[in-house]
DRENRO-995045 format. One record per atom (N, C-alpha, C): residue number from 0; residue in three letters; x, y, z. Coordinates in steps of 0.05 Angstrom, whole numbers, padded with zeros to 5 digits. Example, Ala and Ser with C-alpha at 12.3 -4.5 7.8 and 13.67 -1.06 7.14 Angstrom:
REC  resi  resn      px      py      pz
REC     0   ALA   00264  -00114   00156
REC     0   ALA   00246  -00090   00156
REC     0   ALA   00264  -00066   00156
REC     1   SER   00257  -00045   00142
REC     1   SER   00273  -00021   00143
REC     1   SER   00258   00001   00157
This chain:
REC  resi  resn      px      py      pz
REC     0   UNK   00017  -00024   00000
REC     0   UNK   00000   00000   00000
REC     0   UNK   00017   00025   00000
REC     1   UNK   00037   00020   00016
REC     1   UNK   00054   00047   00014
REC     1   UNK   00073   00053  -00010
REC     2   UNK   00079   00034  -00023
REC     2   UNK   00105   00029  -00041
REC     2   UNK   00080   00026  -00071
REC     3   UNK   00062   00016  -00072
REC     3   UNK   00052   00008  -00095
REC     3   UNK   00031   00026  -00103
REC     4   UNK   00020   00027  -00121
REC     4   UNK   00003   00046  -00138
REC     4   UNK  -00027   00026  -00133
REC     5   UNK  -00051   00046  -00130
REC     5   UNK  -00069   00041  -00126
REC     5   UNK  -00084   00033  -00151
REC     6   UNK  -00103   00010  -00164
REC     6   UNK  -00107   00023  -00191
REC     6   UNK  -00133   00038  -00189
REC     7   UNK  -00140   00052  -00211
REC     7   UNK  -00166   00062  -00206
REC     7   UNK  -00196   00055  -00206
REC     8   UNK  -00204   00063  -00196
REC     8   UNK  -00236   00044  -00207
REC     8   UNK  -00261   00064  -00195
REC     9   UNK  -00288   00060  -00204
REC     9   UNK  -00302   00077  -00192
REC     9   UNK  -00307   00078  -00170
REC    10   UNK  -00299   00056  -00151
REC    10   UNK  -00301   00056  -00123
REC    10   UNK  -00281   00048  -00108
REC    11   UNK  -00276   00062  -00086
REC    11   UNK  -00246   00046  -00077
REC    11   UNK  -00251   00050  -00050
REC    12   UNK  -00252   00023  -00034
REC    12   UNK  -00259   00012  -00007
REC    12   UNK  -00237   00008   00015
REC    13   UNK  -00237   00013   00036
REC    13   UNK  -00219   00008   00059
REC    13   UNK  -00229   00004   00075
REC    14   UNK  -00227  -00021   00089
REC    14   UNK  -00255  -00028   00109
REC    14   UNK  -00233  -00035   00131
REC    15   UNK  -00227  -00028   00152
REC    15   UNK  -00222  -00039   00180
REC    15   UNK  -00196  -00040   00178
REC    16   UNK  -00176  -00032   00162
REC    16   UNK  -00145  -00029   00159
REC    16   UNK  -00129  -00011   00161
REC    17   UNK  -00143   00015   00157
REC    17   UNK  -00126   00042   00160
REC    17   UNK  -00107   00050   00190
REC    18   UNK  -00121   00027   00213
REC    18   UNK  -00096   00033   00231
REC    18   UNK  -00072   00021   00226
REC    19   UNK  -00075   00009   00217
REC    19   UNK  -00046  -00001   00210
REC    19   UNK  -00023   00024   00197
REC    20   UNK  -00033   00040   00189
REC    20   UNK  -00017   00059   00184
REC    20   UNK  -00004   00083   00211
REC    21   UNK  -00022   00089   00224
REC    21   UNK  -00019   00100   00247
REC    21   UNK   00014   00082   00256
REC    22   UNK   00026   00116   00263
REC    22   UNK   00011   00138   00281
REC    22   UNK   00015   00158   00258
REC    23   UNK   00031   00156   00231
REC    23   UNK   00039   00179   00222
REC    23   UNK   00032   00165   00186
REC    24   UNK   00025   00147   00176
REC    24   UNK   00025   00144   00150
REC    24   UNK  -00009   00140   00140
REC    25   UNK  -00025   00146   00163
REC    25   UNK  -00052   00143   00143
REC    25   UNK  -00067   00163   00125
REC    26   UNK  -00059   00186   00138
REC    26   UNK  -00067   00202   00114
REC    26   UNK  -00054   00200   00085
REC    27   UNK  -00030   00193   00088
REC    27   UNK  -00013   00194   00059
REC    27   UNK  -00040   00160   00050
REC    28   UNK  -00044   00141   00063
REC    28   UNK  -00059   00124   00044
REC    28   UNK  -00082   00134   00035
REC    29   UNK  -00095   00150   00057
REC    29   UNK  -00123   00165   00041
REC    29   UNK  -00118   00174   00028
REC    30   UNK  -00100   00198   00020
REC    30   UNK  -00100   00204  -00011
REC    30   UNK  -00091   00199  -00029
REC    31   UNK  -00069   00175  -00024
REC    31   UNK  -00071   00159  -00050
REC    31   UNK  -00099   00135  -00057
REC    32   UNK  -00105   00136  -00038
REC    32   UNK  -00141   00114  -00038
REC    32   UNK  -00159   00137  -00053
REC    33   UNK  -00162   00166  -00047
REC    33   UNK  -00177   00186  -00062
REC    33   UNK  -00163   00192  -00090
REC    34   UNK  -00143   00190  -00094
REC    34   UNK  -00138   00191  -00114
REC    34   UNK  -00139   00174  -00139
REC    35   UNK  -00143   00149  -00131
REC    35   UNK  -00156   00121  -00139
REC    35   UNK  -00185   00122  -00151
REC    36   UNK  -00194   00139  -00137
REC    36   UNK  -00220   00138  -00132
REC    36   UNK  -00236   00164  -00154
REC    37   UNK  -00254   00145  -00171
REC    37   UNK  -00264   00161  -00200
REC    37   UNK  -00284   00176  -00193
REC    38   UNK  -00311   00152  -00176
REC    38   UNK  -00334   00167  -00169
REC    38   UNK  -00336   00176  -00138
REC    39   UNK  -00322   00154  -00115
REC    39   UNK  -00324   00151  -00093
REC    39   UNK  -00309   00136  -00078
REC    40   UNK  -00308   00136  -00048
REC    40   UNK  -00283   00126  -00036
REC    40   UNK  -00310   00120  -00006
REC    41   UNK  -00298   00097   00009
REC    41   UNK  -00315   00087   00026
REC    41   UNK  -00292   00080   00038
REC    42   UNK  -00281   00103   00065
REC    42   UNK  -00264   00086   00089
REC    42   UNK  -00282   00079   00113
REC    43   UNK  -00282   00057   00123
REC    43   UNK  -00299   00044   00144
REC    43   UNK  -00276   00040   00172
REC    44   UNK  -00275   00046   00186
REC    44   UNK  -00247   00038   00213
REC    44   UNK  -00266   00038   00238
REC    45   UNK  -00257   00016   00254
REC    45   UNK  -00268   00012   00286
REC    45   UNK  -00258   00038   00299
REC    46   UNK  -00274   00053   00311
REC    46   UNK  -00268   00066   00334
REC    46   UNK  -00280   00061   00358
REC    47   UNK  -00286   00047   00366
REC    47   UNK  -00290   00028   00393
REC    47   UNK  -00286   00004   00401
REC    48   UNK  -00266   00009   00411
REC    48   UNK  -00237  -00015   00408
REC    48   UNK  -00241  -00028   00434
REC    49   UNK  -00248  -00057   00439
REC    49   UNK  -00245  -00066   00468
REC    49   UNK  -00220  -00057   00493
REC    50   UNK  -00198  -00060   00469
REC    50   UNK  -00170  -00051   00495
REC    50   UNK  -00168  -00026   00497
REC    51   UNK  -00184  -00004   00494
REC    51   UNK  -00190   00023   00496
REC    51   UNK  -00191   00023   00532
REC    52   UNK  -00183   00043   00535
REC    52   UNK  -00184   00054   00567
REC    52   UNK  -00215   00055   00577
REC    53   UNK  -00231   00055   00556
REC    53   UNK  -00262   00055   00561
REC    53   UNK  -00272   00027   00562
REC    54   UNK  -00255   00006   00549
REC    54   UNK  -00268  -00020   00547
REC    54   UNK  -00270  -00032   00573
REC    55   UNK  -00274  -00057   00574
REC    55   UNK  -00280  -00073   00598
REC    55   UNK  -00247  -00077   00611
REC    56   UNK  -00249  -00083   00636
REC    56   UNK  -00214  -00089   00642
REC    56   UNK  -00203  -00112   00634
REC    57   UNK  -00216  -00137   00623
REC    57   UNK  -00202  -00155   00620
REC    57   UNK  -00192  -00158   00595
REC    58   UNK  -00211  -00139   00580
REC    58   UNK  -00196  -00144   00548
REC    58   UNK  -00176  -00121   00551
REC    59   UNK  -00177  -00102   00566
REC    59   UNK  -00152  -00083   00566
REC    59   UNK  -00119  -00101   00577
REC    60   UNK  -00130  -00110   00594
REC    60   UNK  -00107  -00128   00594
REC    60   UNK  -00102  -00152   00572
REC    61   UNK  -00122  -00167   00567
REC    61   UNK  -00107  -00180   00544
REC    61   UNK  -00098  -00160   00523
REC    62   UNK  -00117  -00139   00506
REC    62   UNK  -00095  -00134   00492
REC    62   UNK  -00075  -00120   00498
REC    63   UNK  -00060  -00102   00521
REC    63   UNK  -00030  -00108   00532
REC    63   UNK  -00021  -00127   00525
REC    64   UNK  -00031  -00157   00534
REC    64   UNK  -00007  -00166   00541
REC    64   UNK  -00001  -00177   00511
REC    65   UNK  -00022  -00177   00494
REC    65   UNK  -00011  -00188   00459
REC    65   UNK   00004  -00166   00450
REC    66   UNK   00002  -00148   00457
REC    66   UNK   00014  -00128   00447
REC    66   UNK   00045  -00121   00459
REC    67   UNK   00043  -00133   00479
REC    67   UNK   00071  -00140   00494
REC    67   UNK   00086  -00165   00480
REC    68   UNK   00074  -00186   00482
REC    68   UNK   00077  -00209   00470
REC    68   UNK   00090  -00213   00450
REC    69   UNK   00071  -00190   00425
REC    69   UNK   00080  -00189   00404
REC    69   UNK   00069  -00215   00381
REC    70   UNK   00039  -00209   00392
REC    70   UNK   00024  -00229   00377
REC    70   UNK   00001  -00217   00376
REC    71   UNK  -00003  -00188   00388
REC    71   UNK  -00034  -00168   00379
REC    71   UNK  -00033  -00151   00357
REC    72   UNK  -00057  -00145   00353
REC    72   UNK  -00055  -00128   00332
REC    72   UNK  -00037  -00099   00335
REC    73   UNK  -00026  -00089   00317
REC    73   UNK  -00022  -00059   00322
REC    73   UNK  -00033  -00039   00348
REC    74   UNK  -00018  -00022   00357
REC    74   UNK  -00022  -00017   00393
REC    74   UNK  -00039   00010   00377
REC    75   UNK  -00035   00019   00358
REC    75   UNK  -00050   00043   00350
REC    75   UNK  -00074   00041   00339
REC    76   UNK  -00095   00061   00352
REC    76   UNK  -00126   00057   00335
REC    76   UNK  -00129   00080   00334
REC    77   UNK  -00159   00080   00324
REC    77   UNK  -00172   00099   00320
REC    77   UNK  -00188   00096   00339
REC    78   UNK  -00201   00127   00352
REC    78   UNK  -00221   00133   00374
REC    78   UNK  -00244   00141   00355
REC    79   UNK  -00265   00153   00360
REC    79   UNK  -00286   00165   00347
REC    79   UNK  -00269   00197   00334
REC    80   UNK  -00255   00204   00357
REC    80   UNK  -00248   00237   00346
REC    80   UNK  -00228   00231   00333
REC    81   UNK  -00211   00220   00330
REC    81   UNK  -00185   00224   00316
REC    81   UNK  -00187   00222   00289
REC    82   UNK  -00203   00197   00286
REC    82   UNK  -00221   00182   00251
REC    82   UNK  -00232   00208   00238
REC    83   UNK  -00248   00224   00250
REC    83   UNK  -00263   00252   00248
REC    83   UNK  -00244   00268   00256
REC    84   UNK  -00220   00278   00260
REC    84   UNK  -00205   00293   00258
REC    84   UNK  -00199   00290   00225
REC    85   UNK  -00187   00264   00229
REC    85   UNK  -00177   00254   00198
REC    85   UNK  -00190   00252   00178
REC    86   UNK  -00209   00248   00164
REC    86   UNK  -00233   00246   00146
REC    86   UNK  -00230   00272   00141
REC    87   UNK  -00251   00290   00166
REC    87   UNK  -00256   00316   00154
REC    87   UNK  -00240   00338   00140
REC    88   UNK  -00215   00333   00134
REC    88   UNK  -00192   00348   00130
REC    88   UNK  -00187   00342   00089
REC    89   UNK  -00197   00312   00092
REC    89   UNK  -00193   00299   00063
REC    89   UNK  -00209   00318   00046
REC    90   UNK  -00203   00311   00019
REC    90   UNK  -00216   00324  -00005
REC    90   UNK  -00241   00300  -00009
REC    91   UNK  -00272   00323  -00018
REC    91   UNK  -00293   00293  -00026
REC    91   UNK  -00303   00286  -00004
REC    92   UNK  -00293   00302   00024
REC    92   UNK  -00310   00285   00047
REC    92   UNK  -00340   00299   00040
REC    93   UNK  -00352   00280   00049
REC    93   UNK  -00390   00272   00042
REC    93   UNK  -00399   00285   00069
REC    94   UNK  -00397   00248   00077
REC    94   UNK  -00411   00242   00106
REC    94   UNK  -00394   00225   00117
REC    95   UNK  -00416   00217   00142
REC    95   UNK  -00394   00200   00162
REC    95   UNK  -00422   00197   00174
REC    96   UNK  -00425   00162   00178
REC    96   UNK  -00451   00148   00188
REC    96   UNK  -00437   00125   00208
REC    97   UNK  -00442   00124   00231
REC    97   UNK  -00438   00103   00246
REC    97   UNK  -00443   00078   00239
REC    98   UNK  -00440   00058   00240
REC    98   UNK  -00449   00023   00232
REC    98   UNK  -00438   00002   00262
REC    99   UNK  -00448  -00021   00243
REC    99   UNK  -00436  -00043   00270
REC    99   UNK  -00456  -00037   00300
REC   100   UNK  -00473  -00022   00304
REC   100   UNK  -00472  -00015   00320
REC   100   UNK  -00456   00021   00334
REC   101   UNK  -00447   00036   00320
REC   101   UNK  -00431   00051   00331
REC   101   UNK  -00404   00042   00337
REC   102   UNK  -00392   00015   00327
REC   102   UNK  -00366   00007   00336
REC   102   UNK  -00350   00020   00316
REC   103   UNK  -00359   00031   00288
REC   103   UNK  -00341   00032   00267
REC   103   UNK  -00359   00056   00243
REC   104   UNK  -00342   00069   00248
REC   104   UNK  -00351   00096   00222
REC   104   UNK  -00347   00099   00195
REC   105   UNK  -00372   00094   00175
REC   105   UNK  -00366   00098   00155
REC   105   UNK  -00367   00123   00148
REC   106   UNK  -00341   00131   00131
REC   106   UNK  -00335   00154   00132
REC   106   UNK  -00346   00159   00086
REC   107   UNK  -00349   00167   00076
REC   107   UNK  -00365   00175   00044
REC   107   UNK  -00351   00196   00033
REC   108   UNK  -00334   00193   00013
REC   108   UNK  -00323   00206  -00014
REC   108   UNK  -00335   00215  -00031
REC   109   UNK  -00343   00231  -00037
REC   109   UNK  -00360   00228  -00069
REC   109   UNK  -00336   00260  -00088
REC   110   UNK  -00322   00238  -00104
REC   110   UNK  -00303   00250  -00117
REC   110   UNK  -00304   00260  -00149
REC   111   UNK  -00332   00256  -00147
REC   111   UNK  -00335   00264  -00186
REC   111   UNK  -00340   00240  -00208
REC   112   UNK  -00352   00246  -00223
REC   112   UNK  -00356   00232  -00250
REC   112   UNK  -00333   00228  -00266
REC   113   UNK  -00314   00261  -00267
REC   113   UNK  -00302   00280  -00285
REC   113   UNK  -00270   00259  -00283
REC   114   UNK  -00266   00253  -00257
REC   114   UNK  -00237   00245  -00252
REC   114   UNK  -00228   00221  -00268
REC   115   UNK  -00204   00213  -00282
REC   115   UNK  -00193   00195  -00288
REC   115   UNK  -00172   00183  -00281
């Protein structure tokens, strides 16, 4: 994703991966994902993360300790504000609709007909 070229298409999707870029490379993937993107762009990311300081305590400790381990996912997420820090700043931002329940924000591109 970082090294390779996106190809284009009228829709271009990112569903539940963009932390992986965090703490400092996800915006550079959004706009090469918007720039991909002919009619529209659909990033979707969890912001209500069990090992969150808000979650329950025992999954806060498990994920510590995978993340100590070195068998958890990435220690960086997204919160509700940070995702919406980030979105709203992009070119083409729409909307932004909660799903899952409120666990995960779909965030809506709508980038033109015109683009190639």
């Amino acid at each position: 994703m970082l090294t390779g070229k996106v190809p284009c298409a009228d829709v271009v999707i990112m569903q539940a991966s963009l932390y992986q870029f965090l703490p400092d490379r996800a915006g550079e993937v959004c706009h090469k994902l918007l720039r991909a993107a002919r009619r529209r762009a659909l990033l979707s990311e969890p912001v209500c993360n069990l090992g969150f300081p808000s979650g329950p305590a025992w999954t806060q400790w498990l994920a510590a300790w995978m993340v100590i381990a070195g068998r958890g996912p990435n220690r960086h997420r997204f919160h509700r504000e940070s995702f919406l820090e980030l979105i709203r700043r992009l070119p083409g931002f729409s909307q932004v609709t909660p799903v899952g329940g409120g666990r995960e924000l779909l965030a809506v591109f709508d980038m033109g007909s015109e683009r190639v």
